[in-house]
C-alpha positions as CSV (number, residue, x, y, z in Angstrom):
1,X,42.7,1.2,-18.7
2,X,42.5,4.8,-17.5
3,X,38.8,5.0,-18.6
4,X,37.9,2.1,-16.8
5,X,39.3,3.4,-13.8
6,X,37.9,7.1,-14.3
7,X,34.7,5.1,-13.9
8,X,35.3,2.9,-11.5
9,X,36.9,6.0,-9.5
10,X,33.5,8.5,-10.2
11,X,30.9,5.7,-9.6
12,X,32.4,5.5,-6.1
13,X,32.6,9.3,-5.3
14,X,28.8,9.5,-6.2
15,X,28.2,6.1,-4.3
16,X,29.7,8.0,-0.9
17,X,27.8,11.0,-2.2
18,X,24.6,9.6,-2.1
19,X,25.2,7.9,1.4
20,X,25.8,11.5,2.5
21,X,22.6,12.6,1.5
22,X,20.5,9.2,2.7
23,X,22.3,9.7,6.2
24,X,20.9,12.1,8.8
25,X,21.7,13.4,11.7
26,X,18.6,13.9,14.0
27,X,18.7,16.4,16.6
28,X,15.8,16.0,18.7
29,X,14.0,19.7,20.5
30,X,11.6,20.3,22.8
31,X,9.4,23.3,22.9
32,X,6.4,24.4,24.8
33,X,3.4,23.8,22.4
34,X,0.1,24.6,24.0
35,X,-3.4,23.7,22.5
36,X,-6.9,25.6,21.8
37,X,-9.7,24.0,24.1
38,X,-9.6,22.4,27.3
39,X,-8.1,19.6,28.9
40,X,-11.3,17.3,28.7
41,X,-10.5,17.0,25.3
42,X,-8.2,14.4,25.7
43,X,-8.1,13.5,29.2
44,X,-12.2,12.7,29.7
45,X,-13.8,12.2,25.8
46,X,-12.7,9.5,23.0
47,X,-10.1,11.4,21.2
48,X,-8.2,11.0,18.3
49,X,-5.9,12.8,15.5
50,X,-6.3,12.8,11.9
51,X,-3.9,14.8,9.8
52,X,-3.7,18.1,11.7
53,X,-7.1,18.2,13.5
54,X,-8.1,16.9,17.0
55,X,-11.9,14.9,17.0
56,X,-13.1,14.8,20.3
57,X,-16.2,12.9,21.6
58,X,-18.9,14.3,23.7
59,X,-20.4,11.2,25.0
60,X,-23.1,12.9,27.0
61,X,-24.0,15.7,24.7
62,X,-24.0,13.8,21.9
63,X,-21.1,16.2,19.9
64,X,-18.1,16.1,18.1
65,X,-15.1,18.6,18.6
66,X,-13.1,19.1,15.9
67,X,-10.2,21.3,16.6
68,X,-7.7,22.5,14.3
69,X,-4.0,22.1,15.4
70,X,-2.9,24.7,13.7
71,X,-4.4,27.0,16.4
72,X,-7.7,28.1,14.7
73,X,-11.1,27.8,16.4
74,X,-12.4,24.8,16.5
75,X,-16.1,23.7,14.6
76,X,-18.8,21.0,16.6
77,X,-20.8,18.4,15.1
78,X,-24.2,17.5,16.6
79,X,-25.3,14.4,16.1
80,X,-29.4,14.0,15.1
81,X,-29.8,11.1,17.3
82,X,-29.3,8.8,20.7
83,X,-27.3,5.8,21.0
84,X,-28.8,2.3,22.7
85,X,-25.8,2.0,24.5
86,X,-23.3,5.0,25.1
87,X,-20.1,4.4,22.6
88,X,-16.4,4.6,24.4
89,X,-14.4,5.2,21.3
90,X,-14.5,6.5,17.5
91,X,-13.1,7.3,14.1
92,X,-13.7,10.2,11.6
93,X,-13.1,8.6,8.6
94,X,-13.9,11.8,6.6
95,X,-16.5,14.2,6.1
96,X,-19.2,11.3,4.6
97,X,-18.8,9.0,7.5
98,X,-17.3,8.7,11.2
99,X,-17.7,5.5,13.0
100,X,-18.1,4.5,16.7
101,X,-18.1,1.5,18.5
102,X,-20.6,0.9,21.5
103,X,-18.6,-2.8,22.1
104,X,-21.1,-4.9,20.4
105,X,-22.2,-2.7,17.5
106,X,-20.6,-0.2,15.0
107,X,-22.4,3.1,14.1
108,X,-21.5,5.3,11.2
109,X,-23.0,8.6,10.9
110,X,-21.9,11.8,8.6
111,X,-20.5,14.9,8.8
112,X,-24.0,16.2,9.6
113,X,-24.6,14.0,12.4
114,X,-27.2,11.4,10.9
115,X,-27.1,7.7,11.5
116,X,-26.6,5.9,8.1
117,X,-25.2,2.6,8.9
118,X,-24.8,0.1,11.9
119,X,-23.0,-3.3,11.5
120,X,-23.1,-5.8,14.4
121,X,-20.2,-7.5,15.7
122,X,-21.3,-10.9,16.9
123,X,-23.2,-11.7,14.1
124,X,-20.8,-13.4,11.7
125,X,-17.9,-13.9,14.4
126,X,-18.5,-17.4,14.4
127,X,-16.7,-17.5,11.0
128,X,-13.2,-17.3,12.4
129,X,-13.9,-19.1,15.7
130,X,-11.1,-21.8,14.7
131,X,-8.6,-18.8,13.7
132,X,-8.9,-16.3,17.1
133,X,-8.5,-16.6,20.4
134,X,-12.1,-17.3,22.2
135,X,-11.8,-13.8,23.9
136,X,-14.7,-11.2,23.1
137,X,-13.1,-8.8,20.4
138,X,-12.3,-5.8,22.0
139,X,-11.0,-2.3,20.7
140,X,-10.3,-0.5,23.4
141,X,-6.7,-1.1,24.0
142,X,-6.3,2.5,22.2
143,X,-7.5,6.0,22.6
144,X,-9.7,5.3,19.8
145,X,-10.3,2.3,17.6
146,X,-8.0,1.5,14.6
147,X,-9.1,1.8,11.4
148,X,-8.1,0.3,7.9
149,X,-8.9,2.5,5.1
150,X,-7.3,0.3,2.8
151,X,-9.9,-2.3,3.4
152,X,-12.9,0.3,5.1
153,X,-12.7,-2.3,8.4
154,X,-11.7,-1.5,11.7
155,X,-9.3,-3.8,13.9
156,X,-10.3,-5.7,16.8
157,X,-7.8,-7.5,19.6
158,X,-8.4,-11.3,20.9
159,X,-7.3,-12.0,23.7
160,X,-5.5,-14.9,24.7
161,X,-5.9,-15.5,28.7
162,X,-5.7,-19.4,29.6
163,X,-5.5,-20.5,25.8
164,X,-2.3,-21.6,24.9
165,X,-2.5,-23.0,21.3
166,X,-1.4,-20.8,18.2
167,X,-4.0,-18.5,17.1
168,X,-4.1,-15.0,15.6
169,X,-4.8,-12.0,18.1
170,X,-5.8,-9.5,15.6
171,X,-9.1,-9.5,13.3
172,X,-11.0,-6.8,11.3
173,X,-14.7,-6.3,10.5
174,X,-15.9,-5.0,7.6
175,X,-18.1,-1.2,7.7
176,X,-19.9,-2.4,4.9
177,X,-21.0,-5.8,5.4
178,X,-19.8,-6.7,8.6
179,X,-17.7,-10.0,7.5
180,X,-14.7,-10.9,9.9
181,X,-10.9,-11.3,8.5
182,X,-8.3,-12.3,10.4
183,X,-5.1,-11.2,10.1
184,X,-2.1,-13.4,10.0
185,X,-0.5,-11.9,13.5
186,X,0.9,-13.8,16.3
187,X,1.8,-13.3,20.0
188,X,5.5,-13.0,19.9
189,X,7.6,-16.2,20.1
190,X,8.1,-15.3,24.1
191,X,4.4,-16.1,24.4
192,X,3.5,-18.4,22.2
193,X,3.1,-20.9,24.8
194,X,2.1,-18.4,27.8
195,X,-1.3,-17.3,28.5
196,X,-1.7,-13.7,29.0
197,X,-4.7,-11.8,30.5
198,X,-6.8,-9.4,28.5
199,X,-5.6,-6.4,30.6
200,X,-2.1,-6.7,28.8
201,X,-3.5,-4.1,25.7
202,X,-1.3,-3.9,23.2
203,X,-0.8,-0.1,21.4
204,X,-1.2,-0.6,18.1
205,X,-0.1,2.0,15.1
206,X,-0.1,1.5,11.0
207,X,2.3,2.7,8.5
208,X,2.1,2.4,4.7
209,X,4.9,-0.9,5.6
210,X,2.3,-3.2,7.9
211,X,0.8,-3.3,11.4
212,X,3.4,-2.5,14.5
213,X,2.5,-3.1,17.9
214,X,3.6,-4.0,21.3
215,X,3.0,-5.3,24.7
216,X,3.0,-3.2,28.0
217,X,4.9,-6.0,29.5
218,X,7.9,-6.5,26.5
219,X,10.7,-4.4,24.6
220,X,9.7,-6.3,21.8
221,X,8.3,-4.8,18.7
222,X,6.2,-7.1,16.5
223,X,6.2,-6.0,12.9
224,X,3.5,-7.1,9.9
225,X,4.3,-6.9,6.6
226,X,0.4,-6.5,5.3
227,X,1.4,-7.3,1.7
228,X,3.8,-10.3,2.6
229,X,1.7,-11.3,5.6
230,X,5.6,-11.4,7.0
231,X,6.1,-11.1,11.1
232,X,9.3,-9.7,12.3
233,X,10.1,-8.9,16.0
234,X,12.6,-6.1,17.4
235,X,13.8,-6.8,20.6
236,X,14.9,-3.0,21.1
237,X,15.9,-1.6,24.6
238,X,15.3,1.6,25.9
239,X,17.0,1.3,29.4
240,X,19.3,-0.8,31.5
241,X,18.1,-3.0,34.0
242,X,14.7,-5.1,33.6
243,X,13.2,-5.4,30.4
244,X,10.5,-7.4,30.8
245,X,7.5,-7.8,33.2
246,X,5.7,-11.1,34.2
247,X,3.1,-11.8,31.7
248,X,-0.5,-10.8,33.6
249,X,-1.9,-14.2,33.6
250,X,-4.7,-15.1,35.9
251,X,-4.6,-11.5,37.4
252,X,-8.6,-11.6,38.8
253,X,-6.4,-13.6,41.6
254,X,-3.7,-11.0,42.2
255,X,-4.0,-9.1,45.6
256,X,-4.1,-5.2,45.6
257,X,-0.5,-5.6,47.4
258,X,0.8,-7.8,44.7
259,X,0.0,-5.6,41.7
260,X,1.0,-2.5,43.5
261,X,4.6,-4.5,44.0
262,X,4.3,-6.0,40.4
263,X,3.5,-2.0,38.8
264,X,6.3,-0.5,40.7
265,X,9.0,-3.0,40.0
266,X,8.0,-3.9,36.3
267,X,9.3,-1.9,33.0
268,X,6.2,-0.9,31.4
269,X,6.0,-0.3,27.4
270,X,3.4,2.8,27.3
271,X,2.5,3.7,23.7
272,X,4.0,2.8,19.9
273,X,3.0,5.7,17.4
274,X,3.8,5.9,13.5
275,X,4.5,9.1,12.2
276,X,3.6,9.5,8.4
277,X,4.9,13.0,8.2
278,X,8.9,12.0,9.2
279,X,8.4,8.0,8.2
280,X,9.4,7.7,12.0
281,X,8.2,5.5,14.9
282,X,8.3,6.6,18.0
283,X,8.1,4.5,21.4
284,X,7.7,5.8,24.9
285,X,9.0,3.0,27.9
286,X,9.1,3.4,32.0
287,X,12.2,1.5,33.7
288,X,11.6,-0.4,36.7
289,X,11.7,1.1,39.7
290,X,14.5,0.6,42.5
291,X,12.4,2.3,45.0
292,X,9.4,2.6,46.8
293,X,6.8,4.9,48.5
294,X,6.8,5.8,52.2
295,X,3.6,3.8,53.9
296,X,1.7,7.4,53.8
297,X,2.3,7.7,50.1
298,X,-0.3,6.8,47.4
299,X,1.9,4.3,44.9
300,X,0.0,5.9,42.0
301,X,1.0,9.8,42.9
302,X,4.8,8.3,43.6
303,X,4.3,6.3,40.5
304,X,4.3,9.5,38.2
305,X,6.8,11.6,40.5
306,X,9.4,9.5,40.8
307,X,9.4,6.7,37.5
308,X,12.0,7.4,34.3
309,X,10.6,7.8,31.1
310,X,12.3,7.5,27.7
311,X,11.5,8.3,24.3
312,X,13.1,6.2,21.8
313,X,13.5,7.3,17.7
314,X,13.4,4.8,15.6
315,X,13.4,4.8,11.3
316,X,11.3,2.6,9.2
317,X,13.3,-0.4,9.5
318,X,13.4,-0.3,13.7
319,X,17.1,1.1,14.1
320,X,17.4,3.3,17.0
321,X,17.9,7.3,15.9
322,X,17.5,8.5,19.4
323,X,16.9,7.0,22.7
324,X,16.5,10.0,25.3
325,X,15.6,10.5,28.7
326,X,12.7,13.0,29.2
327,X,11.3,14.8,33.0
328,X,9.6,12.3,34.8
329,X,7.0,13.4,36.6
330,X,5.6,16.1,33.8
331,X,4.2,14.2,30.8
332,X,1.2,11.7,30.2
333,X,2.8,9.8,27.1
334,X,-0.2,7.7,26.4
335,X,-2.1,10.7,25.2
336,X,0.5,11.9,23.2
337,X,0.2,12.2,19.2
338,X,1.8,13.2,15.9
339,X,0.7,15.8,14.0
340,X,2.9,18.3,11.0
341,X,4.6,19.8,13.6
342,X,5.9,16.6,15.5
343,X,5.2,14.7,18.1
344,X,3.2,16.3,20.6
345,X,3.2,15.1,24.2
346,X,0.8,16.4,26.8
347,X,1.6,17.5,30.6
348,X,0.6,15.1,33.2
349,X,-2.9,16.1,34.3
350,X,-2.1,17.0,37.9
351,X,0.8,19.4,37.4
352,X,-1.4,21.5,35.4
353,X,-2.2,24.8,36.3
354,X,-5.5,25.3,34.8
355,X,-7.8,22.4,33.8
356,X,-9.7,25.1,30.9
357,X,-6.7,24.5,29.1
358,X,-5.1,21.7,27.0
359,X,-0.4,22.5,28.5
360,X,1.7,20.5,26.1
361,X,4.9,20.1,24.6
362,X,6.2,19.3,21.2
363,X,9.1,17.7,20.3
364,X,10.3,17.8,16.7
365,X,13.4,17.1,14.5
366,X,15.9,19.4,12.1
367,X,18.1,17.7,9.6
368,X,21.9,18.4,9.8
């Protein structure tokens, strides 16, 4: 009897023990984290990160910036020849092959700037006409496109606008052959039955669990398992007050005074991020606004002064670690990125002091 409770007693000290350790207690810092290079980087060229390097596009000289984060100078790519049509956004795979996307075809050139590889993307779309919504597919609802390298395809949104039926709003085309898959995500159950405009772009991230993304216009959080093909939806709130916006439906008929109204007194979900290096998602959110600009005031310039933004923390299973309130007024969050360091967020574009330079800050975690 007294051995069996020895063991009964030790298997629950190292059961608390080992809840201990799993549990953490995140303490979030901010620190002032400049970048190498100028602000054009980001705020004028298709950007985006990969590990703990910056790729920046040069649409009109035809180059590739590639700048170490680290704070090391940074090396350009030339590429050997002209587009058709000028691309709007990229992805450097690796040093063999970095794609772009000109919004009807996909280019892949190499590390030395040679054209290899194009794949259209209308030419085998009619093979999930019955699966997608009718919408052209469109990647620009991110700084850059998303890409699979699981599967070597990139992913493409579908809008919804006037349709109503069921379908899936995601696809992905192949690099290789250029075949269509689409993926087994849905609007979330709010919208199933709603049409939504092809201006509401969702910001999409990956993690090794599945495909996250959200709306501008909802709280919600829609999960994908990739293996399962499981959706799951967080209804997670960052603020009190408002927490959704009217869908943008039919907005070519909206006047300039009713979108001004609608930005101003509508939440707005800004930009969901994965970050590989913490297993952490982050999510930055704008609460409606009780107030409104004096008649001489452009909205947009009041916009930025005078709307709350939070940052909310969130593990791999969408509990809230932190939800804080950051300056309004001094950061553009839907540049921001994750690198080793943390999560770096740059200065709004009009409060900084010199345009030559890239004014940031990084906010980053330490265990207690």
């Amino acid at each position: 009897m007294k051995k069996i409770l020895f063991i009964f007693t030790l298997s629950v000290i190292l059961s608390c023990d080992s809840r201990k350790k799993n549990s953490i207690d995140y303490s979030l810092y901010t620190t002032s984290y400049n970048l190498t290079g100028s602000s054009d980087l980001i705020y004028d060229k298709p950007y985006h990160v990969l590990g703990d390097t910056l790729f920046s596009f040069d649409i009109y000289q035809n180059k590739i910036t590639k700048t170490p984060l680290s704070g090391h100078e940074a090396q350009e790519i030339n590429l050997s020849f002209d587009f058709d049509s000028q691309p709007y956004t990229f992805y450097y795979i690796n040093s063999d092959s970095i794609v772009f996307s000109t919004g009807n075809m996909l280019l892949l050139t190499d590390g030395r700037g040679s054209q290899f590889h194009s794949v259209k993307l209308f030419d085998n779309l009619g093979d999930i006409d019955n699966e997608v919504y009718s919408e052209f597919p469109f990647d620009g609802f991110s700084s850059h496109l998303v890409y699979d390298n699981h599967s070597n395809s990139v992913l493409f949104y579908f809008a919804k606008k006037s349709q109503t039926e069921r379908r899936k709003v995601f696809a992905s085309i192949d690099l290789e052959n250029g075949d269509w898959a689409s993926l087994p995500v849905y609007h979330p159950a709010e919208y199933q039955d709603v049409p939504l405009n092809y201006t509401t772009y969702p910001s999409v991230t990956w993690s090794p669990l599945g495909l996250s993304y959200i709306y501008t216009i909802s709280p919600t959080i829609i999960h994908i398992d990739t293996v399962s093909g499981s959706q799951s939806e967080f209804n997670i709130s960052s603020f009190g007050g408002k927490q959704s916006a009217e869908p943008q439906s039919y907005r070519d008929e909206w006047t300039s005074d009713y979108f001004e109204n609608w930005v101003l007194t509508s939440p707005n979900y800004v930009k969901l991020i994965y970050d590989p290096f913490r297993k952490l998602y982050y999510r930055f959110s704008q609460a409606a606004m009780n107030i409104f600009p004096n008649r001489d005031e452009y909205y947009h310039d009041f916009l930025i002064k005078n709307r709350e933004l939070y940052l909310t923390v969130l593990d791999e299973e969408f509990n809230v670690i932190v939800n804080q309130l950051i300056p309004k007024g001094k950061y553009d969050p839907s540049r921001s990125f994750v690198f080793s360091k943390g999560l770096w967020v740059p200065h709004e574009i009009s409060i900084v002091q010199d345009e030559e330079q890239l004014y940031g800050d990084l906010f980053y975690f330490t265990d207690q």
